[in-house]
C-alpha positions in Angstrom: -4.3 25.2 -15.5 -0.9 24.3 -17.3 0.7 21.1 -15.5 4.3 20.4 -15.9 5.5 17.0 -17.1 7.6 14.7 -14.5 11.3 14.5 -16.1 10.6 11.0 -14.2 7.6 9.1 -12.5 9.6 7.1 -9.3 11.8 8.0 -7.3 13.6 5.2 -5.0 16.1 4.5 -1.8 18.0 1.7 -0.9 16.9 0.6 2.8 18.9 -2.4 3.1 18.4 -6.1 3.8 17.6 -6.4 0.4 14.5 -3.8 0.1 13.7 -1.0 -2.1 11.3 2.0 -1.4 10.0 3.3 -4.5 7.2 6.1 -4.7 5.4 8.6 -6.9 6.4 12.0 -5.7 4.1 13.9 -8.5 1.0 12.1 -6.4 -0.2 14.0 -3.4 0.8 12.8 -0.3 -3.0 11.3 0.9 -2.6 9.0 -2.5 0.9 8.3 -2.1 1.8 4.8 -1.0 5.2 3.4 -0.4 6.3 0.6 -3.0 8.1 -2.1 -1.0 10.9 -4.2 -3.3 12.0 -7.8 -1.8 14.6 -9.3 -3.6 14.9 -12.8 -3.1 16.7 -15.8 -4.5 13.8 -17.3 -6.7 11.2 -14.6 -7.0 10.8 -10.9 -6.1 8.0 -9.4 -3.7 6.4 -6.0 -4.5 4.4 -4.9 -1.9 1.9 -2.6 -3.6 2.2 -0.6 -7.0 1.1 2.7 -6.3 -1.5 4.2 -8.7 -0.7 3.1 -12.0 0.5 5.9 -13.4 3.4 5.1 -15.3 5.0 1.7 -15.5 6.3 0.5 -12.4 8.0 -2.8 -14.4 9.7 -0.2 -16.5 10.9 1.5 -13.8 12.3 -1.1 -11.7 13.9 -3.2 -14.6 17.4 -2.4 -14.0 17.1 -4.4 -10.1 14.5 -6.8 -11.2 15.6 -10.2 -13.1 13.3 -12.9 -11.8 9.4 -13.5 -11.7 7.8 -11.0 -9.8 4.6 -11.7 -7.0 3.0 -8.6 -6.1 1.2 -8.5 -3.1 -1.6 -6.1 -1.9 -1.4 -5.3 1.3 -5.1 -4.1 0.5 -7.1 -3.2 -2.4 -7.6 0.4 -2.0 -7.0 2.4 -5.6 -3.5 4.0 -4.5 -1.8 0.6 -3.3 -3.0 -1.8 -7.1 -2.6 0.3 -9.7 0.8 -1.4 -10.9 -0.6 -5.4 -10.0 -1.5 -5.9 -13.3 2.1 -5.8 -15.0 3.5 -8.7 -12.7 3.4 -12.3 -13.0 1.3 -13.3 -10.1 -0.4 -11.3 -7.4 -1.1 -12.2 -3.6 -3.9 -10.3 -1.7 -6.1 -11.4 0.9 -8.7 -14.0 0.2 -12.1 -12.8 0.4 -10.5 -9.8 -2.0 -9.5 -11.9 -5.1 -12.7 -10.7 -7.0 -11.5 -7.2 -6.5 -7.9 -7.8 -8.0 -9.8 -10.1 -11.0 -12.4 -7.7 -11.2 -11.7 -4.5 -10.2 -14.7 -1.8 -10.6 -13.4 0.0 -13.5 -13.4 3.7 -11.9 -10.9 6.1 -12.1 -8.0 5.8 -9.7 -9.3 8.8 -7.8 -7.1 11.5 -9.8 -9.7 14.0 -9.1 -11.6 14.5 -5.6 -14.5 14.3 -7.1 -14.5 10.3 -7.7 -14.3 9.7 -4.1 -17.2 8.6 -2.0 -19.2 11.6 -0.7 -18.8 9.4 2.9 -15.0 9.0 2.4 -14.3 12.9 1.2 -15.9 14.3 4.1 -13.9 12.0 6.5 -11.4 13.1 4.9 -11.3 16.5 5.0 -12.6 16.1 8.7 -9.4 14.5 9.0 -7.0 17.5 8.1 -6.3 15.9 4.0 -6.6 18.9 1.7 -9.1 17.7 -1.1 -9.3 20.4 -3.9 -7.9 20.4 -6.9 -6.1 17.4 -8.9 -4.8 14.9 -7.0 -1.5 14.9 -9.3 1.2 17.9 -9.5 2.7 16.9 -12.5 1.9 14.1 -15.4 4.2 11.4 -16.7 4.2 12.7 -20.6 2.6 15.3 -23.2 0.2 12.8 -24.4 -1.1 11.7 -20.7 -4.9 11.8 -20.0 -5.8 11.2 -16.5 -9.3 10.3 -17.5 -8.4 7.1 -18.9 -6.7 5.6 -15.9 -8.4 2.8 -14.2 -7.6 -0.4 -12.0 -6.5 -3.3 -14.7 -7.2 -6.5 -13.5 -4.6 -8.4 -12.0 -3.0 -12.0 -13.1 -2.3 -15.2 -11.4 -4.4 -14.2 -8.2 -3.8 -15.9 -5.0 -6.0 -15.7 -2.2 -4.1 -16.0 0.8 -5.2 -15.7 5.4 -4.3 -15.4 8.4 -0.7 -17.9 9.2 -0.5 -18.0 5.4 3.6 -17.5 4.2 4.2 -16.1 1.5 8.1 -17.0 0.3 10.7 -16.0 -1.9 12.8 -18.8 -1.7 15.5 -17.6 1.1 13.0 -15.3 3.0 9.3 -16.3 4.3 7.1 -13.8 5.2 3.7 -14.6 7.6 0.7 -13.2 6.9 -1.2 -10.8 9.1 -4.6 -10.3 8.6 -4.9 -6.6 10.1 -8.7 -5.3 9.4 -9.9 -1.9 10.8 -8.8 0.3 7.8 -9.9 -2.0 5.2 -11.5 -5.2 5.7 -8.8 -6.8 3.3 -5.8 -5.6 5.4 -2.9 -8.1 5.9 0.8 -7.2 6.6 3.8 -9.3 6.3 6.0 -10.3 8.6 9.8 -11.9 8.3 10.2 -13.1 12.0 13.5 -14.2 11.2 14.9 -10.2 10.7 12.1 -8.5 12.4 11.3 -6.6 9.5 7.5 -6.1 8.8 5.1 -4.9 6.4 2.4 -3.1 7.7 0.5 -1.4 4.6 -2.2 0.8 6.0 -2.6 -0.8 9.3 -0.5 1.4 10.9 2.2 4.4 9.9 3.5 7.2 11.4 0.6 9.9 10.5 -3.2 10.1 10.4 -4.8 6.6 10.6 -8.4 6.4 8.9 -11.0 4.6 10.8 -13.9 6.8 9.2 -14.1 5.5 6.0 -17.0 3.6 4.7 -15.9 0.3 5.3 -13.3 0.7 8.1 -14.1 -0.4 11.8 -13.3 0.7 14.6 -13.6 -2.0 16.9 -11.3 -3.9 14.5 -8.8 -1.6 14.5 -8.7 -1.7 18.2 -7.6 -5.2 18.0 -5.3 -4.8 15.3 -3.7 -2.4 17.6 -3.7 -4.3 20.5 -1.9 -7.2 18.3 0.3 -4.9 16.8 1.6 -3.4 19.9 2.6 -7.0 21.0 4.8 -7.7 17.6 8.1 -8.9 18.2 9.7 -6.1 15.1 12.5 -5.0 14.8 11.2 -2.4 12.0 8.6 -1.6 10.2 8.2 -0.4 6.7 4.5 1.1 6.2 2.3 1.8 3.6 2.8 5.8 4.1 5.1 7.9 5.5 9.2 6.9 7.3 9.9 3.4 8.7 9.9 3.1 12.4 11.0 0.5 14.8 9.1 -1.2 17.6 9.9 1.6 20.3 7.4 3.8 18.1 5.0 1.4 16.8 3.9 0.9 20.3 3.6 4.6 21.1 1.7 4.7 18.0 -0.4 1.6 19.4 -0.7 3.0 22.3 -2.0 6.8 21.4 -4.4 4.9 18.9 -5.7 2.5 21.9 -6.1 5.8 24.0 -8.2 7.7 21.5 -10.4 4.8 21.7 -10.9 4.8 25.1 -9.8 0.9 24.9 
């Protein structure tokens, strides 16, 4: 199969209050995570890095001109590929040995490196799994076999009540388990605005995987439904505002039977 080369890896939108979505629209949709830009007055916040692809810092140069944290709102492959260009990263604490040593597979570029356990949940789940996981590569000389997770620098550990700052903005951590165990979101109470990674967006949640649990998503949801936002800016898919993340709570709780 010939695959066409990408006359550009990121795309990007303004969404205002000082935050930039950035994604990979050659990656499939299941792998493709929204990349969150902060600006702020003494550092910059990334929230995830998509799959490593291409150079994220290359990308973004033009809007970035301070030291950059880069947090992971968990440490699955499509959300850390890009931790490991910026000067410190932030993820939650019992997950630091994953960001300083991450397992050296491939960042899932082909269905085949998934788990057996995971690939069946998430076909199950309505995610078409054949074929490459990429529509198009970065450049001619591109060889998706030699991607992996690069370790990360300057790793900070961070829990539940945690804030992680920017100077002008402070952002509360969340720690949000049922899709992964190292889930945490961030939350700026003083706009409303939070970021919610995988614990919730506005399509298919997965509970099914090998390490997710149920009964901790159910009180993530139950917390979540309570959240004084005004929007939220997930880890996949459109931002929402509160209205919806409690109908999405709330169908979620349902399913349950909680």
């Amino acid at each position: 199969m010939t695959i066409r080369i990408a006359d550009r890896w990121f795309e990007r939108q303004s969404m205002g209050d000082g935050i930039t979505l950035l994604w990979e629209p050659h990656v499939v949709p299941l792998m493709r995570c929204n990349i969150w830009h902060v600006r702020g007055r003494d550092r910059d916040l990334f929230i995830d890095t998509g799959m490593g692809i291409a150079s994220l810092r290359e990308a973004a140069r033009d809007i970035l001109d301070k030291p950059v944290t880069a947090v992971a709102t968990h440490t699955h492959a499509d959300h850390t590929g890009g931790h490991h260009e910026f000067d410190e990263t932030i993820v939650f604490q019992d997950a630091v040995a994953d960001m300083l040593w991450p397992s050296g597979q491939s960042t899932l570029l082909d269905e085949r490196t998934f788990d057996p356990d995971d690939l069946s949940t998430l076909i199950v789940e309505g995610y078409p799994m054949e074929g490459p996981l990429l529509t198009a590569y970065p450049s001619l000389d591109f060889d998706p076999g030699t991607i992996r997770i690069r370790p990360a620098r300057n790793v900070k550990g961070v829990g539940e009540g945690d804030v992680v700052s920017t100077g002008d903005r402070s952002f509360e951590v969340l720690h949000l388990p049922g899709h992964a165990p190292s889930a945490i979101g961030l939350f700026e109470r003083a706009s409303g605005i939070f970021f919610s990674g995988d614990a919730i967006y506005d399509s298919t949640l997965l509970d099914r995987l090998h390490h997710s649990d149920v009964g901790h998503y159910v009180r993530t949801m139950q917390r979540l439904r309570e959240l004084p936002v005004r929007v939220v800016h997930a880890g996949h898919d459109h931002s929402f505002g509160r209205d919806r993340l409690r109908e999405l709570a709330d169908a979620y709780l349902r399913e349950k039977g909680a």
